[in-house]
N, CA, C, O and CB atoms as a CASP TS submission, in Angstrom:
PFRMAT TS
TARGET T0000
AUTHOR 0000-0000-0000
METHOD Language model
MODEL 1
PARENT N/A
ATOM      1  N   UNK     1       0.843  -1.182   0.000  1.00  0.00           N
ATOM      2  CA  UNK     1       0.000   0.000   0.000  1.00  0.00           C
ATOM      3  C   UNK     1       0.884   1.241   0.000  1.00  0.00           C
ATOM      4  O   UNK     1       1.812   1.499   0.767  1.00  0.00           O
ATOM      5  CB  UNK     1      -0.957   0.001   1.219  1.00  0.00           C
ATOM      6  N   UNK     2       0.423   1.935  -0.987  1.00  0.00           N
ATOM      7  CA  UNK     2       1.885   3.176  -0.552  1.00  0.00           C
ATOM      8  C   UNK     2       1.255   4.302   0.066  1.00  0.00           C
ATOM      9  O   UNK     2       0.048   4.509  -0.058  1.00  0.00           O
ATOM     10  CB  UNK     2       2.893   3.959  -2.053  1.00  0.00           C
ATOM     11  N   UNK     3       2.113   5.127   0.807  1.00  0.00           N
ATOM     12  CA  UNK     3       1.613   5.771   1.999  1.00  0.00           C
ATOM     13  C   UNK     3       2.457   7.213   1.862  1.00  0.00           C
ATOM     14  O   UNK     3       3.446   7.103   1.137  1.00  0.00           O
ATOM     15  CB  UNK     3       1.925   4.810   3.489  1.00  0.00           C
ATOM     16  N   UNK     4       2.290   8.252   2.306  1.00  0.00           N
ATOM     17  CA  UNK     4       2.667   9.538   2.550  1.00  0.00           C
ATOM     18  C   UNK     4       3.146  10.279   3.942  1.00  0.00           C
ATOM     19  O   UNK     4       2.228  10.045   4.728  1.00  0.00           O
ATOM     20  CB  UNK     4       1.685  10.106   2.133  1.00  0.00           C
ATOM     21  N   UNK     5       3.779  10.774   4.371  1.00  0.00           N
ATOM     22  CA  UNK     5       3.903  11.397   5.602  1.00  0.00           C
ATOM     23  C   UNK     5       4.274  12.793   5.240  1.00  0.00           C
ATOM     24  O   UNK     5       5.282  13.306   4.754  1.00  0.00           O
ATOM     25  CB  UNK     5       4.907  10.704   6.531  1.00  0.00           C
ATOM     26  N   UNK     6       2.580  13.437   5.828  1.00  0.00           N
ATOM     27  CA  UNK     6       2.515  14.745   5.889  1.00  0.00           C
ATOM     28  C   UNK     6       2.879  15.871   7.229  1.00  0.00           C
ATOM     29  O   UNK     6       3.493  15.370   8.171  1.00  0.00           O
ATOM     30  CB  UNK     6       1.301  14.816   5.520  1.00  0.00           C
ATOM     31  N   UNK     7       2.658  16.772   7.286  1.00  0.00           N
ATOM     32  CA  UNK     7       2.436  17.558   8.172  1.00  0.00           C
ATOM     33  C   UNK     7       0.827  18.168   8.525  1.00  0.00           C
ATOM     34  O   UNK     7       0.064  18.426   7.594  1.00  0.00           O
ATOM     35  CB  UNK     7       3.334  18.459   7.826  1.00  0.00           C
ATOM     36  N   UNK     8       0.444  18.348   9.866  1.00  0.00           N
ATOM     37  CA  UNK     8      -0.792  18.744   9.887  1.00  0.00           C
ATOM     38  C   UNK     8      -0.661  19.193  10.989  1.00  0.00           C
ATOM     39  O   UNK     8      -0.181  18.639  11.978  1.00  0.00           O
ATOM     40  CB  UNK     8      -1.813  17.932   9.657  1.00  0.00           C
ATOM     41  N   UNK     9      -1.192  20.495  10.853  1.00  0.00           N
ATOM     42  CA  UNK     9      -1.082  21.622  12.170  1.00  0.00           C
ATOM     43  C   UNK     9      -2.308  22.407  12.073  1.00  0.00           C
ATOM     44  O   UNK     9      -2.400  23.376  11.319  1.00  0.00           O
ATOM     45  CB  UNK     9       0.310  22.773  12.114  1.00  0.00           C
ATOM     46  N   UNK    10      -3.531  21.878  13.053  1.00  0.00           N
ATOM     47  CA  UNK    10      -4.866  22.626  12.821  1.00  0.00           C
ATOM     48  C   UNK    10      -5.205  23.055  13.822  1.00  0.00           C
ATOM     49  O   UNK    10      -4.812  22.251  14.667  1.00  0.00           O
ATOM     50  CB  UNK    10      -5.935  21.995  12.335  1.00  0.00           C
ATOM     51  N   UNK    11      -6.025  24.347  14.588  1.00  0.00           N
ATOM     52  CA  UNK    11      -6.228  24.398  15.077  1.00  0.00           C
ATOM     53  C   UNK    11      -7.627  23.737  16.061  1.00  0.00           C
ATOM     54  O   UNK    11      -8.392  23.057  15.378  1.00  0.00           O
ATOM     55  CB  UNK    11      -5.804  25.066  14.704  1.00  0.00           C
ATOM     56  N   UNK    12      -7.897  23.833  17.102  1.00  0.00           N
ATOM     57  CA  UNK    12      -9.086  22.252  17.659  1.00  0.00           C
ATOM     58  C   UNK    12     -10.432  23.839  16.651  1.00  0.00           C
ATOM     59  O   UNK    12     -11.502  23.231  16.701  1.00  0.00           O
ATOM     60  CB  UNK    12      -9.447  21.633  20.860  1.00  0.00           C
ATOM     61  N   UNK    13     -10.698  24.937  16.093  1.00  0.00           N
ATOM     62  CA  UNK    13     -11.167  25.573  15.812  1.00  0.00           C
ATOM     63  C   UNK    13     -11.412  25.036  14.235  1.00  0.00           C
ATOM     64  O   UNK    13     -12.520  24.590  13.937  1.00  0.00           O
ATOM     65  CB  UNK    13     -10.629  26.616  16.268  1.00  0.00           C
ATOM     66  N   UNK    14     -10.339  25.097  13.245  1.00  0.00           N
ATOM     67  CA  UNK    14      -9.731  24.375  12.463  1.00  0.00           C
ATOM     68  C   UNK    14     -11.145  22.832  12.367  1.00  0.00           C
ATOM     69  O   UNK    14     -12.273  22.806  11.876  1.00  0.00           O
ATOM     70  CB  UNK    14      -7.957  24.120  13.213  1.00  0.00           C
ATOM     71  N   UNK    15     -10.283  21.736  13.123  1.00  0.00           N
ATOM     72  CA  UNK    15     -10.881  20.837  13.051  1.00  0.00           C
ATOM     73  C   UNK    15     -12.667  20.538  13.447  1.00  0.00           C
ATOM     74  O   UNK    15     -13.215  19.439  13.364  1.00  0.00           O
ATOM     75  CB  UNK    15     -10.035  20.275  13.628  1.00  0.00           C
ATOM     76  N   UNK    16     -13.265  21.714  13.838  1.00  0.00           N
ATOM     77  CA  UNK    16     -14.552  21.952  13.929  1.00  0.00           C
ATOM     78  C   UNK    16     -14.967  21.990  13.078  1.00  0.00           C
ATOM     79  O   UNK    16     -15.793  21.105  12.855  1.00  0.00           O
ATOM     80  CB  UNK    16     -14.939  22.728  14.412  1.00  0.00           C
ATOM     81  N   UNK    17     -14.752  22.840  12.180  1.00  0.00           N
ATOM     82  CA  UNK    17     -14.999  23.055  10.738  1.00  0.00           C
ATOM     83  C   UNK    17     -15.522  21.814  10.315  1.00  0.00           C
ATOM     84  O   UNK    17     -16.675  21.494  10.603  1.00  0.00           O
ATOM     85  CB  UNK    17     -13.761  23.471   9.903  1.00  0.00           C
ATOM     86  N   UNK    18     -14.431  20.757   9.355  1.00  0.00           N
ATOM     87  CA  UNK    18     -13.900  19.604   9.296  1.00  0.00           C
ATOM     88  C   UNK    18     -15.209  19.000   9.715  1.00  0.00           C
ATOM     89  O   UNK    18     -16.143  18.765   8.948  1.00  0.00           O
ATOM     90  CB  UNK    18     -12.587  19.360  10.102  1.00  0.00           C
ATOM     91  N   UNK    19     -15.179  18.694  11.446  1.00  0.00           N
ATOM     92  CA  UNK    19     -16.351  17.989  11.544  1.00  0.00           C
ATOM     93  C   UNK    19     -17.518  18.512  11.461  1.00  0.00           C
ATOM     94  O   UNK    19     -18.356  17.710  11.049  1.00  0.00           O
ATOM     95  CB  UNK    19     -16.389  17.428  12.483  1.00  0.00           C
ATOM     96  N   UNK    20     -18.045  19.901  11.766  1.00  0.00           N
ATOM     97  CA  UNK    20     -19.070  20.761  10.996  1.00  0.00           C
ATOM     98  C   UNK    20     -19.415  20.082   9.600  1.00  0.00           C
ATOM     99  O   UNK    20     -20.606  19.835   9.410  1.00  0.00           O
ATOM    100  CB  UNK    20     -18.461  22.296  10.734  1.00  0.00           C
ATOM    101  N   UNK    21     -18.711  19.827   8.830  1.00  0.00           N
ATOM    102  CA  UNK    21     -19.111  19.255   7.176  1.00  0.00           C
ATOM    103  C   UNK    21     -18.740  20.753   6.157  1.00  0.00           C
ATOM    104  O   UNK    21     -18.975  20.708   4.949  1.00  0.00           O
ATOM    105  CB  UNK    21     -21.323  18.715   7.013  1.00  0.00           C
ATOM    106  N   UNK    22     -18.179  21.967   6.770  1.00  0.00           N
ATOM    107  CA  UNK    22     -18.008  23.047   5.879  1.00  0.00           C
ATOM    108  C   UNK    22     -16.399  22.585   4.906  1.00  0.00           C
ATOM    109  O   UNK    22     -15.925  23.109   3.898  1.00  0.00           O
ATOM    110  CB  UNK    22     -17.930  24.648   6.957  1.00  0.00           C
ATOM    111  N   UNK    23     -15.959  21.531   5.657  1.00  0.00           N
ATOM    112  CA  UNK    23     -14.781  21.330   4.778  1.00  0.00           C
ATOM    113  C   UNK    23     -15.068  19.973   4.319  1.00  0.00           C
ATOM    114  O   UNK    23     -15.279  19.298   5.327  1.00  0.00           O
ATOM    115  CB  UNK    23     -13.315  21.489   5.492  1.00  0.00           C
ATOM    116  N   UNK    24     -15.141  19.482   3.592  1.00  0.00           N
ATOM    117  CA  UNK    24     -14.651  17.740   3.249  1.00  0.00           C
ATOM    118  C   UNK    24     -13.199  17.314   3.096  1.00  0.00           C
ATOM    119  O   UNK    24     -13.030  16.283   3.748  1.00  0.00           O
ATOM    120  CB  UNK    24     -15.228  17.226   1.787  1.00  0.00           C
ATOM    121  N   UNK    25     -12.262  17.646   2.581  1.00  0.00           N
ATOM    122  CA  UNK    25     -11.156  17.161   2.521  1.00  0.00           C
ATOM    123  C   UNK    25      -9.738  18.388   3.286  1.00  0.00           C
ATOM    124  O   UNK    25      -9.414  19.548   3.031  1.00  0.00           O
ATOM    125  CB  UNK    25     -11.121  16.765   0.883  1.00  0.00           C
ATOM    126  N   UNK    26      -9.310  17.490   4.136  1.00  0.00           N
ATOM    127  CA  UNK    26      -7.774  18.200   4.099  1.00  0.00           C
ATOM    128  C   UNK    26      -6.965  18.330   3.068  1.00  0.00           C
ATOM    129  O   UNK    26      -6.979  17.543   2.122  1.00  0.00           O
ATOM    130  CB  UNK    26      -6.916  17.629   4.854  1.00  0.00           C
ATOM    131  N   UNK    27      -6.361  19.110   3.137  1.00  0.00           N
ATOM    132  CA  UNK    27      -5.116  19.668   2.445  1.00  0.00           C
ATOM    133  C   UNK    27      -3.792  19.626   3.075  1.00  0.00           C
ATOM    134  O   UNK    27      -3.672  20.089   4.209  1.00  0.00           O
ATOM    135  CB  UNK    27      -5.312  20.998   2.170  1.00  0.00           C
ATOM    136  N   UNK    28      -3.311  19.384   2.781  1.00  0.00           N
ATOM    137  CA  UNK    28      -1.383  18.975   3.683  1.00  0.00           C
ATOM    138  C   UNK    28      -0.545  19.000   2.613  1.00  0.00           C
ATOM    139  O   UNK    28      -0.579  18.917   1.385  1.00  0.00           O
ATOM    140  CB  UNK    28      -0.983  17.086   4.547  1.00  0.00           C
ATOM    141  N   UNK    29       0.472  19.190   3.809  1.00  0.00           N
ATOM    142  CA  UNK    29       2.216  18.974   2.311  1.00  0.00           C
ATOM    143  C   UNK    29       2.763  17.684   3.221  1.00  0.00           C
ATOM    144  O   UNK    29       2.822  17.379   4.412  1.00  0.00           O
ATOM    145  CB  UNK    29       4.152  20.951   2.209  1.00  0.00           C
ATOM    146  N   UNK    30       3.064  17.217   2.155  1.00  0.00           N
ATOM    147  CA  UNK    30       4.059  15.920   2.568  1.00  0.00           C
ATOM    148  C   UNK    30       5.568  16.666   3.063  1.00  0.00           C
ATOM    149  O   UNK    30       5.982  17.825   3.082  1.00  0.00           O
ATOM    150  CB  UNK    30       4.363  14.703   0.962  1.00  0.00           C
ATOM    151  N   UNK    31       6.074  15.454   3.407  1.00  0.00           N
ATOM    152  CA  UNK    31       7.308  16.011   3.950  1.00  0.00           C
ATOM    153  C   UNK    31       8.455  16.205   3.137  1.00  0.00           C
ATOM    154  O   UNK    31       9.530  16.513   3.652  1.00  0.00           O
ATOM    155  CB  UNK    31       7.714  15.274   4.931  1.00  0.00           C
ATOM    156  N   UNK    32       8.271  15.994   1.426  1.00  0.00           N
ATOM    157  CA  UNK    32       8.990  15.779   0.515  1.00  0.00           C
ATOM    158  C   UNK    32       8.934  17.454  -0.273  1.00  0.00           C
ATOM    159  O   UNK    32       9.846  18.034  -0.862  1.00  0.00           O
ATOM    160  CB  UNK    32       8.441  14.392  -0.270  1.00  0.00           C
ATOM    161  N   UNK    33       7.435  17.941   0.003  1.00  0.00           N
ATOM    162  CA  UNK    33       7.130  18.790  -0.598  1.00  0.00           C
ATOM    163  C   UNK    33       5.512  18.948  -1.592  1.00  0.00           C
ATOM    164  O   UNK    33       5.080  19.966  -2.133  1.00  0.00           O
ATOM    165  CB  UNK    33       8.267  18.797  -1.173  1.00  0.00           C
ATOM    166  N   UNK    34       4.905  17.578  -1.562  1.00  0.00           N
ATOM    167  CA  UNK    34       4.193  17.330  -2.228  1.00  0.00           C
ATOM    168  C   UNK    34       2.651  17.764  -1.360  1.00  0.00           C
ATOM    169  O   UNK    34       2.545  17.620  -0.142  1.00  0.00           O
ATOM    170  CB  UNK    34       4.580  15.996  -2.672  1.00  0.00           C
ATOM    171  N   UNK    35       1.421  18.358  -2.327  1.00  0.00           N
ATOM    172  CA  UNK    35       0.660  18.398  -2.161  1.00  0.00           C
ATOM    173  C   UNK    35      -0.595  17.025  -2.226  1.00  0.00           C
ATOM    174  O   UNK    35      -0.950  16.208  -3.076  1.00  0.00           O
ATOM    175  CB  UNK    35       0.776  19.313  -2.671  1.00  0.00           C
ATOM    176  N   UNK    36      -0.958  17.345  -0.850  1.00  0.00           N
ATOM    177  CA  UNK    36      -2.163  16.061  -0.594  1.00  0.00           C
ATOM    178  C   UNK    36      -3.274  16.336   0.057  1.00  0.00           C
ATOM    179  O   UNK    36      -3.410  17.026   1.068  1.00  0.00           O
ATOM    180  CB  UNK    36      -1.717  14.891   0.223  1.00  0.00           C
ATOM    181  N   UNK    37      -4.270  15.620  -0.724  1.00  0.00           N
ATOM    182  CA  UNK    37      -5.251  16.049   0.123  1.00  0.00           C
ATOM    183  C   UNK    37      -6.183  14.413   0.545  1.00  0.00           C
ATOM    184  O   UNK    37      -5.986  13.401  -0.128  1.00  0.00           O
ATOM    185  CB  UNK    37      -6.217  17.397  -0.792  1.00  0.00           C
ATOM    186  N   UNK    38      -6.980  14.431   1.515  1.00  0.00           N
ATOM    187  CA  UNK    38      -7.723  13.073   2.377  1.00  0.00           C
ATOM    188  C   UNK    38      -8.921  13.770   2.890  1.00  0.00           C
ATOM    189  O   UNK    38      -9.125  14.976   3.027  1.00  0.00           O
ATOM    190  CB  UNK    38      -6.742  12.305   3.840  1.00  0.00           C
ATOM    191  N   UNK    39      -9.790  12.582   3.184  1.00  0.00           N
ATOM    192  CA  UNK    39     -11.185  12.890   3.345  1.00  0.00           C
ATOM    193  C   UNK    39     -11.027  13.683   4.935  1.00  0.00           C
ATOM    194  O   UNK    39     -10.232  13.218   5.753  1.00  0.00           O
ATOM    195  CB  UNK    39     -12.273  11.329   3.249  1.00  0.00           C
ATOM    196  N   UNK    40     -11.680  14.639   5.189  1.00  0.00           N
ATOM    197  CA  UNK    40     -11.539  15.238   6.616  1.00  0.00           C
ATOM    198  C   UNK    40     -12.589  14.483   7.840  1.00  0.00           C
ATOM    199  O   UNK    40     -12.726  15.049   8.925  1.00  0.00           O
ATOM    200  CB  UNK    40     -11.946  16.962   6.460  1.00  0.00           C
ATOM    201  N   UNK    41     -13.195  13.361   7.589  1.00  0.00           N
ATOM    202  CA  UNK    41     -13.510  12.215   8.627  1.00  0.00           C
ATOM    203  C   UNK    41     -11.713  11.861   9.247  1.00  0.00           C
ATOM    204  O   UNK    41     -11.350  12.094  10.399  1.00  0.00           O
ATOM    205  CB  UNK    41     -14.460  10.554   7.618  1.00  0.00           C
ATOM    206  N   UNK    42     -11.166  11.498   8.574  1.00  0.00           N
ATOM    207  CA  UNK    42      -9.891  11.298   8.894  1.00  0.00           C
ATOM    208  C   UNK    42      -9.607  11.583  10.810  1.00  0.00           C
ATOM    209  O   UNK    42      -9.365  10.894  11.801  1.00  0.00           O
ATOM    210  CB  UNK    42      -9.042  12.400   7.794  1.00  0.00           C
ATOM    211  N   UNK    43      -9.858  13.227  10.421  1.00  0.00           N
ATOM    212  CA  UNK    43      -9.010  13.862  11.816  1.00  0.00           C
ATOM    213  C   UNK    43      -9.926  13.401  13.018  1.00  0.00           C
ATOM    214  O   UNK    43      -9.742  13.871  14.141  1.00  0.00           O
ATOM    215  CB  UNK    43      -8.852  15.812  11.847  1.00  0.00           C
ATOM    216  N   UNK    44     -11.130  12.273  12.708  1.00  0.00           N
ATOM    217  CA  UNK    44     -11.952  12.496  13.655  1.00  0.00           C
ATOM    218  C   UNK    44     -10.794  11.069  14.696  1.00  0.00           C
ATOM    219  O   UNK    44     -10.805  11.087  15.926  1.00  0.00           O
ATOM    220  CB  UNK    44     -13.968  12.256  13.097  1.00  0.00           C
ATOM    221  N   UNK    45     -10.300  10.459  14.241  1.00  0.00           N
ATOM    222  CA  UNK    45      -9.386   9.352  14.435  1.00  0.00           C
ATOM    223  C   UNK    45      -8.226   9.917  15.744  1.00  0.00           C
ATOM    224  O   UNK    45      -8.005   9.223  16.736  1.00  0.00           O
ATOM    225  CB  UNK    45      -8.584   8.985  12.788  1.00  0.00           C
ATOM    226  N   UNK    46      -7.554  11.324  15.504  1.00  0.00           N
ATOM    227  CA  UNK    46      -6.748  11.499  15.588  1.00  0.00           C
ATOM    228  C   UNK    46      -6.312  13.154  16.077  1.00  0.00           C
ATOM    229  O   UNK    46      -5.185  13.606  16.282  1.00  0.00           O
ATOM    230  CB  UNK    46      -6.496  10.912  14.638  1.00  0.00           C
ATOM    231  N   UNK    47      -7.720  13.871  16.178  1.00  0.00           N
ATOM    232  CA  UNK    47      -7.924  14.996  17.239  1.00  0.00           C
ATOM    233  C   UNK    47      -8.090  15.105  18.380  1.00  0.00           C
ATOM    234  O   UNK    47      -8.896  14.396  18.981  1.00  0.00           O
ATOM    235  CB  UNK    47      -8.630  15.543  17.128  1.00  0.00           C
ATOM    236  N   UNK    48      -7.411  15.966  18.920  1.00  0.00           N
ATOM    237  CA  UNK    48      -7.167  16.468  20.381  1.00  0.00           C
ATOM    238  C   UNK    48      -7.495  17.310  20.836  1.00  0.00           C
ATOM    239  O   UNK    48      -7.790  18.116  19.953  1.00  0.00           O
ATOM    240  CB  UNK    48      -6.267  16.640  20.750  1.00  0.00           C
ATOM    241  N   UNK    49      -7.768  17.972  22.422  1.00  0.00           N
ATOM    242  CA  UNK    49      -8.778  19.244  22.187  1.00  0.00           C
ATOM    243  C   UNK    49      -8.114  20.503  21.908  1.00  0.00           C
ATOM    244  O   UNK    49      -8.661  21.599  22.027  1.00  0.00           O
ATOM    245  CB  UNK    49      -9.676  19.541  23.438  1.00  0.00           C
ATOM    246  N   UNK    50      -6.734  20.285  21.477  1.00  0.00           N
ATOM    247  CA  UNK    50      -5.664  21.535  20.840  1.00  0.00           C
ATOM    248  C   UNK    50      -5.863  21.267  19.341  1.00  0.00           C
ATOM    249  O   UNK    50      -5.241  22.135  18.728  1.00  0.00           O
ATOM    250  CB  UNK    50      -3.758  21.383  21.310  1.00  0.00           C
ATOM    251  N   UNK    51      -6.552  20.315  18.400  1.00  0.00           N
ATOM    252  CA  UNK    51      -6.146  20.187  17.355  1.00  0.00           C
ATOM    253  C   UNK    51      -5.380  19.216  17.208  1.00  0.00           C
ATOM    254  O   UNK    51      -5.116  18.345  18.037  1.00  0.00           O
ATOM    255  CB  UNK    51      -5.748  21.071  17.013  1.00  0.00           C
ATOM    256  N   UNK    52      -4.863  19.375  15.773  1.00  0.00           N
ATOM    257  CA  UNK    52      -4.311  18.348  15.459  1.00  0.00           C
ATOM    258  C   UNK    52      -2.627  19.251  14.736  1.00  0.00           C
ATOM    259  O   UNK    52      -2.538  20.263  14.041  1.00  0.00           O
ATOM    260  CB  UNK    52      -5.505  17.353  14.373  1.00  0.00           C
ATOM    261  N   UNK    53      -1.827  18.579  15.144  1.00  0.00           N
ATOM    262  CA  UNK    53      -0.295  18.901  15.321  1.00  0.00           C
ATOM    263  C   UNK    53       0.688  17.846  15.130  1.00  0.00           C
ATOM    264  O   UNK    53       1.283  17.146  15.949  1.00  0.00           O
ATOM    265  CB  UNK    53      -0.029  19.383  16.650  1.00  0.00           C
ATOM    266  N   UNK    54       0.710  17.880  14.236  1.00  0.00           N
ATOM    267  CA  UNK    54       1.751  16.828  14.337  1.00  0.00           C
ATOM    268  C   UNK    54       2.210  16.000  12.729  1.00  0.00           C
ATOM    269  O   UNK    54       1.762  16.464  11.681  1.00  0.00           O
ATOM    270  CB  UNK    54       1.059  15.676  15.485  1.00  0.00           C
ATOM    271  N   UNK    55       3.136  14.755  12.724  1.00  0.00           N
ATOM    272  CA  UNK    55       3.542  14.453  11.435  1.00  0.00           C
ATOM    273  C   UNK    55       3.019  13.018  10.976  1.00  0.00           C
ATOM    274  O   UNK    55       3.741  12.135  11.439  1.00  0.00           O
ATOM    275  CB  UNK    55       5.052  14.556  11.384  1.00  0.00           C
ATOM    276  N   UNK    56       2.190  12.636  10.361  1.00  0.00           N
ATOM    277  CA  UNK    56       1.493  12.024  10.031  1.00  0.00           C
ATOM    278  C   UNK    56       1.606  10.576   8.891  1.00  0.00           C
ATOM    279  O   UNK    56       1.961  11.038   7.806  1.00  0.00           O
ATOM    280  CB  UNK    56       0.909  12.944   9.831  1.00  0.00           C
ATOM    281  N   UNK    57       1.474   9.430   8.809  1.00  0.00           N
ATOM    282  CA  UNK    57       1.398   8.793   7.999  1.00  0.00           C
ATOM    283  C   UNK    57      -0.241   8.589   6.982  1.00  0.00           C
ATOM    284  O   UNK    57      -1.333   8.182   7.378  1.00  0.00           O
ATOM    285  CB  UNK    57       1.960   7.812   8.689  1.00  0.00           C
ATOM    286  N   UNK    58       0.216   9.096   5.479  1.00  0.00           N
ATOM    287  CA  UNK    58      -1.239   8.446   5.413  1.00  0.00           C
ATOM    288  C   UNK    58      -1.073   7.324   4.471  1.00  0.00           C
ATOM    289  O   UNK    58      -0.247   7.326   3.558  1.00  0.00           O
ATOM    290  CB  UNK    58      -2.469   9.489   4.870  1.00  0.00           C
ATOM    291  N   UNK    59      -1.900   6.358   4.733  1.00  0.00           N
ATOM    292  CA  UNK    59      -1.290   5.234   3.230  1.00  0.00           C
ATOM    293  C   UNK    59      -3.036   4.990   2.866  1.00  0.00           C
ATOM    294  O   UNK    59      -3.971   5.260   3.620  1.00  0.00           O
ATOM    295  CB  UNK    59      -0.023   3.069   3.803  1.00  0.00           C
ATOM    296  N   UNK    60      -3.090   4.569   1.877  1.00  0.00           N
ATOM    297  CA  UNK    60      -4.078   4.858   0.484  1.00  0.00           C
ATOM    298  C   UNK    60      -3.736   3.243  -0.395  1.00  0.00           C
ATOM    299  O   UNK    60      -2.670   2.639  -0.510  1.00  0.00           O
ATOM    300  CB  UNK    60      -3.365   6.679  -0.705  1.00  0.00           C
ATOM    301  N   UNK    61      -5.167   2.890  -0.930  1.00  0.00           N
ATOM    302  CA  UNK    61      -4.682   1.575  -1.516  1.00  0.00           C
ATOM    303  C   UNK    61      -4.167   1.820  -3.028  1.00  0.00           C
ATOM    304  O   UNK    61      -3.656   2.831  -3.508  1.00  0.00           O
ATOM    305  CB  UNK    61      -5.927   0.443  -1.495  1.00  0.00           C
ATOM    306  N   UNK    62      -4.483   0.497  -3.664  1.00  0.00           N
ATOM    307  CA  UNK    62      -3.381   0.635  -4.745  1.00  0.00           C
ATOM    308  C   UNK    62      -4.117   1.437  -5.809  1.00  0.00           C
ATOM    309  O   UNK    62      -3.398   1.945  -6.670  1.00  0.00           O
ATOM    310  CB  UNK    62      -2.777  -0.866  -5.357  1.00  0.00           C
ATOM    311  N   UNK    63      -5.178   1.597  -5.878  1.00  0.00           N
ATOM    312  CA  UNK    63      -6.387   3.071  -6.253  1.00  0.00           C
ATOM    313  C   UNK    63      -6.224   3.886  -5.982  1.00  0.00           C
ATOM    314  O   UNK    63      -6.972   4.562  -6.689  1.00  0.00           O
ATOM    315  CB  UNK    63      -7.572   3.313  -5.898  1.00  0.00           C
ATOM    316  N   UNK    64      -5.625   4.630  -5.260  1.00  0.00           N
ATOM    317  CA  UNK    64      -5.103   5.951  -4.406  1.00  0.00           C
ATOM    318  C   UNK    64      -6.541   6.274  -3.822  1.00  0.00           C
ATOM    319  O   UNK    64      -7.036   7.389  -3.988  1.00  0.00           O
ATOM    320  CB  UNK    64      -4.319   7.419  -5.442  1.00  0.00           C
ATOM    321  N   UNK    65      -7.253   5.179  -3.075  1.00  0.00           N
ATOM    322  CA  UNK    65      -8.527   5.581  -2.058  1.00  0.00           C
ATOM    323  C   UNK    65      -7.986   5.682  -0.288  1.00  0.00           C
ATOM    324  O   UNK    65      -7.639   4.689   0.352  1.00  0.00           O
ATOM    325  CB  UNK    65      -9.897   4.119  -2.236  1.00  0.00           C
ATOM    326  N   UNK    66      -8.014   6.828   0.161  1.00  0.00           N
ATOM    327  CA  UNK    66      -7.681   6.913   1.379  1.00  0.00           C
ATOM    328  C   UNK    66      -7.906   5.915   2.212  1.00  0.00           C
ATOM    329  O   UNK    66      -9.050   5.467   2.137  1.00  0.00           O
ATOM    330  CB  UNK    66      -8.120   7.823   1.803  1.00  0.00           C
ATOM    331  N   UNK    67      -6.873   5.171   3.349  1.00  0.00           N
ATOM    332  CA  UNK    67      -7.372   3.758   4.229  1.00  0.00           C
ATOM    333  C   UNK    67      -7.263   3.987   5.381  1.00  0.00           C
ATOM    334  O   UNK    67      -8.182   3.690   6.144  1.00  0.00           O
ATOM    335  CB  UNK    67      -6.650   2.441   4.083  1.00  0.00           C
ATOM    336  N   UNK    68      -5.942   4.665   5.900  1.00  0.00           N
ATOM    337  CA  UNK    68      -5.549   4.787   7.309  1.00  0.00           C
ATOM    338  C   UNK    68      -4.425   6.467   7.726  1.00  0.00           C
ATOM    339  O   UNK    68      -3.917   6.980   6.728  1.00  0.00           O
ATOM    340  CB  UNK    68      -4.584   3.120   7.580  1.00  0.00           C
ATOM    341  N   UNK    69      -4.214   6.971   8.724  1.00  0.00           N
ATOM    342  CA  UNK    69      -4.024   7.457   9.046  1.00  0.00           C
ATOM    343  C   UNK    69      -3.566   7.428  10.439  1.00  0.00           C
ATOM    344  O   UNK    69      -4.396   7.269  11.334  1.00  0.00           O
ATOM    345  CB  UNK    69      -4.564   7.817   8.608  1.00  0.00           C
ATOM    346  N   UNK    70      -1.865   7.620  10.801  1.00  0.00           N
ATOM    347  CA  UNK    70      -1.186   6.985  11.854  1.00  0.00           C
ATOM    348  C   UNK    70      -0.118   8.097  12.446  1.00  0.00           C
ATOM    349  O   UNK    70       0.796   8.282  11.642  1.00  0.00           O
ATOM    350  CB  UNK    70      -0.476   5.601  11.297  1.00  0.00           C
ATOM    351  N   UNK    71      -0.012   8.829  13.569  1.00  0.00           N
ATOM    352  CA  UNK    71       0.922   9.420  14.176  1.00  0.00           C
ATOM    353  C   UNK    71       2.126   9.205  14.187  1.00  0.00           C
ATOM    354  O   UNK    71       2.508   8.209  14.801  1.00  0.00           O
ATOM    355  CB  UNK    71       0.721   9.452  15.046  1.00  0.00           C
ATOM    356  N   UNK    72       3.217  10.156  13.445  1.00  0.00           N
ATOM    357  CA  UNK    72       4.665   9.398  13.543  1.00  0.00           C
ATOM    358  C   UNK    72       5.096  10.472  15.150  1.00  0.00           C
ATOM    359  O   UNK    72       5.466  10.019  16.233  1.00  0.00           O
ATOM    360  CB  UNK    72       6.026   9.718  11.633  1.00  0.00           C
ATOM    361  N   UNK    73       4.919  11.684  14.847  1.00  0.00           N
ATOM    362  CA  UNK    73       5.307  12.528  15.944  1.00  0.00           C
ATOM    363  C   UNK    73       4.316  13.779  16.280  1.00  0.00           C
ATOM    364  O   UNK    73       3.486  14.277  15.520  1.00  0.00           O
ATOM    365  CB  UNK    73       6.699  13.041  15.615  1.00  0.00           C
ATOM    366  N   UNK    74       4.611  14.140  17.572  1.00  0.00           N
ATOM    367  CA  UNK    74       3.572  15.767  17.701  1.00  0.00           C
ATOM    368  C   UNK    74       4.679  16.524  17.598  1.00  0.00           C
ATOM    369  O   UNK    74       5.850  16.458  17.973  1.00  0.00           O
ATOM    370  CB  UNK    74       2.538  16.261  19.337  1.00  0.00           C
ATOM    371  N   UNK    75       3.877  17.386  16.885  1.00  0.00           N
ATOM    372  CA  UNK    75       4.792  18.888  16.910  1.00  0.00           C
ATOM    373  C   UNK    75       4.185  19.553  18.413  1.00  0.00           C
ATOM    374  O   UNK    75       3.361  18.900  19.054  1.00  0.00           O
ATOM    375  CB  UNK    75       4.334  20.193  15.224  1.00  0.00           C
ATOM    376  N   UNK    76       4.638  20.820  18.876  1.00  0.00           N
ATOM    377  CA  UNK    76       4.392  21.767  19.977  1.00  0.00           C
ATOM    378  C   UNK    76       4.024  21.000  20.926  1.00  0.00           C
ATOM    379  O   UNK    76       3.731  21.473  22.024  1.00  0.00           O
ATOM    380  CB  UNK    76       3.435  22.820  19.775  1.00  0.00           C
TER
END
């Protein structure tokens, strides 16, 4: 499955949104430089009541359909 590790730094304001339904998909940069974006159910996995901060794995099947989403580190 090939996978990405982004950055994601939202505020818990940010991720309201998100779960509000005014956003559907995140937007992130990989750590290479590359633009990505994933369904914003995602952060519901992996929010905190600061948001979400931190460096991220996402891996996607061999369709490039979003699957999982995994903490490598927190930032702040």
């Amino acid at each position: 499955m090939p996978s990405i590790d982004v950055v994601i730094d939202l505020t818990r304001d940010e991720c309201l949104a998100h779960y509000a339904g005014v956003a559907r998909e995140v937007h992130a940069q990989s750590i290479d430089g590359r633009r990505v974006q994933f369904p914003a159910m995602a952060l519901r996995r992996i929010v905190g009541r600061d948001g979400v901060h931190g460096i991220y794995r996402l891996t996607f099947s061999s369709s490039g359909k979003f699957e999982s989403i995994e903490a490598l580190s927190r930032l702040g």
